[in-house]
C-alpha positions as CSV (number, residue, x, y, z in Angstrom):
1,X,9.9,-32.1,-18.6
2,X,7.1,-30.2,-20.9
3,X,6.7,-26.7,-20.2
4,X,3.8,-25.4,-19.5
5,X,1.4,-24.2,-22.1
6,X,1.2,-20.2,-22.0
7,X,-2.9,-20.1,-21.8
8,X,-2.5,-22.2,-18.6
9,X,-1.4,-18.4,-17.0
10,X,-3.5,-15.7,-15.8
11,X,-1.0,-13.2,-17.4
12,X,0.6,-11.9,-20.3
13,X,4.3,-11.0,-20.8
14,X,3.6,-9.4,-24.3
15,X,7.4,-8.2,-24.1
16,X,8.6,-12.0,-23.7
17,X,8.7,-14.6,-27.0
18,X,6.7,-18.0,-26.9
19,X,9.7,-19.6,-26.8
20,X,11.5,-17.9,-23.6
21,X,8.3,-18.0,-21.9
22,X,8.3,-21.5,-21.9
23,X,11.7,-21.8,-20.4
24,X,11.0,-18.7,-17.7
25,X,7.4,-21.4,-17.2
26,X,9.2,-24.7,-17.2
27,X,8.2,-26.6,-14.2
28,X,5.8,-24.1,-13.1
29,X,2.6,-24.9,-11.9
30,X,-0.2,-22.5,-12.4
31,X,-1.9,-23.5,-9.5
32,X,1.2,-22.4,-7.5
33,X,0.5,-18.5,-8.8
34,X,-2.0,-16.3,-7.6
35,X,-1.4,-13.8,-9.7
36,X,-3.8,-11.2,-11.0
37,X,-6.1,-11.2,-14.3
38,X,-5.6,-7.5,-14.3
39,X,-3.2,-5.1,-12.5
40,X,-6.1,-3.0,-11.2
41,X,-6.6,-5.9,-8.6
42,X,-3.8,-5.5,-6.6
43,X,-5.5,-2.3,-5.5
44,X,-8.9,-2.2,-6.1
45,X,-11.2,-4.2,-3.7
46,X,-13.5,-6.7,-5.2
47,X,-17.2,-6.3,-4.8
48,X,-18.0,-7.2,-1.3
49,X,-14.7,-7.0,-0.1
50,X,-13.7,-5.0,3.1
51,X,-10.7,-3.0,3.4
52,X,-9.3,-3.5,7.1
53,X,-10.9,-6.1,9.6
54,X,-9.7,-6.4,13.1
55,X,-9.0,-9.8,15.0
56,X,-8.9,-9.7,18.4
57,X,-5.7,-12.1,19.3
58,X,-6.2,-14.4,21.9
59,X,-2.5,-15.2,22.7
60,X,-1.6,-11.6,24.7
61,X,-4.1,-9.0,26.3
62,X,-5.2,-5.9,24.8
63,X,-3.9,-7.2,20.9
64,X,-5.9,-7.2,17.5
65,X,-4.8,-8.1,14.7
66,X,-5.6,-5.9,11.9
67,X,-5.7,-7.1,7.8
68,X,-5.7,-4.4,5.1
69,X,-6.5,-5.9,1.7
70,X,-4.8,-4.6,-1.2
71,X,-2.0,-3.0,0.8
72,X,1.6,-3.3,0.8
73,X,5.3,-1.8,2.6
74,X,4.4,1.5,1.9
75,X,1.0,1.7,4.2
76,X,2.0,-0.8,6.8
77,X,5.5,1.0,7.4
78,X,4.1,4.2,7.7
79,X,0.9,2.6,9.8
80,X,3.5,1.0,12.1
81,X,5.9,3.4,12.4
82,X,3.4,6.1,13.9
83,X,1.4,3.5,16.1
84,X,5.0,2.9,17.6
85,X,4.9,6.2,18.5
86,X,1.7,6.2,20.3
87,X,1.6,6.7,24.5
88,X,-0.7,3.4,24.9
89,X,1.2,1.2,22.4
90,X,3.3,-1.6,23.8
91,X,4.0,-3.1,20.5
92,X,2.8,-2.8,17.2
93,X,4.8,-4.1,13.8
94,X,3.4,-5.3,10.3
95,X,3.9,-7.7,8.1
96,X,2.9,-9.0,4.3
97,X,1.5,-12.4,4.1
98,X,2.5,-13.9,0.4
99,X,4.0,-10.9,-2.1
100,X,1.7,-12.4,-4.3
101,X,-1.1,-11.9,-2.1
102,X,-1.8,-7.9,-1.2
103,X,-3.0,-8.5,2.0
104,X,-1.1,-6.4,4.9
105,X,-1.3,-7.8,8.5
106,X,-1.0,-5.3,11.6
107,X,-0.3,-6.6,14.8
108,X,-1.2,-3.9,17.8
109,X,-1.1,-4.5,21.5
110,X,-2.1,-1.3,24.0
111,X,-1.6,-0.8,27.6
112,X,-5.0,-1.1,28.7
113,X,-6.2,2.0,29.1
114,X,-7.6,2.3,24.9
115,X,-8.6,-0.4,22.7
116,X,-6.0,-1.5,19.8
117,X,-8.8,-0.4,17.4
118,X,-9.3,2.8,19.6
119,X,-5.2,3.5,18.9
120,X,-5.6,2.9,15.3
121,X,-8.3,4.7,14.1
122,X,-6.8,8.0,16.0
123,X,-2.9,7.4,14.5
124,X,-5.4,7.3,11.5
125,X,-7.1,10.1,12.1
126,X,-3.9,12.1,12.7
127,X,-2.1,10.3,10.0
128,X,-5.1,12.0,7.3
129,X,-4.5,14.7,8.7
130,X,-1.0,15.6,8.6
131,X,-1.7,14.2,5.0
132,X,-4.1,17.0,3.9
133,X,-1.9,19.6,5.3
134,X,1.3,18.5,3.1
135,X,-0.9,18.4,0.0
136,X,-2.4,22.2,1.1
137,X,1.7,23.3,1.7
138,X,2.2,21.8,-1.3
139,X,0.0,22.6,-3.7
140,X,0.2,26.4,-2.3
141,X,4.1,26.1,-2.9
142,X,3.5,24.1,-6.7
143,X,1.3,27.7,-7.3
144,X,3.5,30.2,-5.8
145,X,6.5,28.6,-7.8
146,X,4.1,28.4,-11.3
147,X,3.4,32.1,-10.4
148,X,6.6,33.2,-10.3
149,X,7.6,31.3,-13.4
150,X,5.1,32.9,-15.6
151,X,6.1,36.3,-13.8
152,X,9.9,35.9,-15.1
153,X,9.3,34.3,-18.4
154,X,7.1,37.9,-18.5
155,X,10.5,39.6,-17.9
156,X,12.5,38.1,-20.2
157,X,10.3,38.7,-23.0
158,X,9.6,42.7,-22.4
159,X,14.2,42.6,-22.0
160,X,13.7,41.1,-25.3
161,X,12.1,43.8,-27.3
């Protein structure tokens, strides 16, 4: 079997040798991969690209499925996690289609009484929110501590003289 010629890739492993390349590639095919040209894809949407569409699911009441491009664990855990917590939510969980794909699918059914995409924009809305008041906490903490550094560096150099 004849490894694959490297060119045939839409990466680089600059760290890797020709020659153990071709044995990591052997029996690859590259149209198996969807892998990115650049590393800034996996996050950044193309142009015309929407972040989060909604499907509404046909096989239970009051369910949408929800796709995230460009997202992974970290979002749909946390996403999940606090729509579980929600009064109207019956069931809501997450999962990634392909790892080589970042595409996150959310799966949200309600009671009834709000719409699945009513639900997630507020656990959205909340979610920003609790968000901006960690990075206020912390970024008063980050200056308070700097502050106080300086102060005692101060000290020690007038208990120098």
């Amino acid at each position: 079997m004849n490894a694959p010629d490297r060119s045939c890739f839409s990466f680089h492993l600059p760290w890797l040798p020709q020659h153990q390349l071709s044995v990591v590639m052997a029996g690859c095919n590259a149209r198996h991969f969807n892998l990115q040209d650049t590393p800034f894809e996996l996050f950044l949407l193309s142009e015309g690209e929407k972040k989060i569409e909604e499907k509404v699911y046909s096989g239970m009441s009051n369910t949408s499925d929800f796709i995230l491009n460009k997202e992974d664990h970290t979002l749909g855990n946390l996403l999940s996690e606090h729509l579980k917590l929600h009064p109207n939510v019956y069931m809501a969980g997450y999962k990634l289609g392909h790892p080589n794909v970042p595409q996150l699918f959310i799966r949200l059914q309600t009671d009834g009484t709000k719409t699945p995409r009513e639900v997630f924009c507020a656990v959205c809305e909340k979610l920003i929110n609790q968000l901006e008041s960690l990075h206020q906490e912390f970024t008063r903490e980050w200056e308070l501590r700097r502050i106080t550094n300086v102060g005692e560096q101060g000290n020690m150099q007038t208990n120098a003289h």
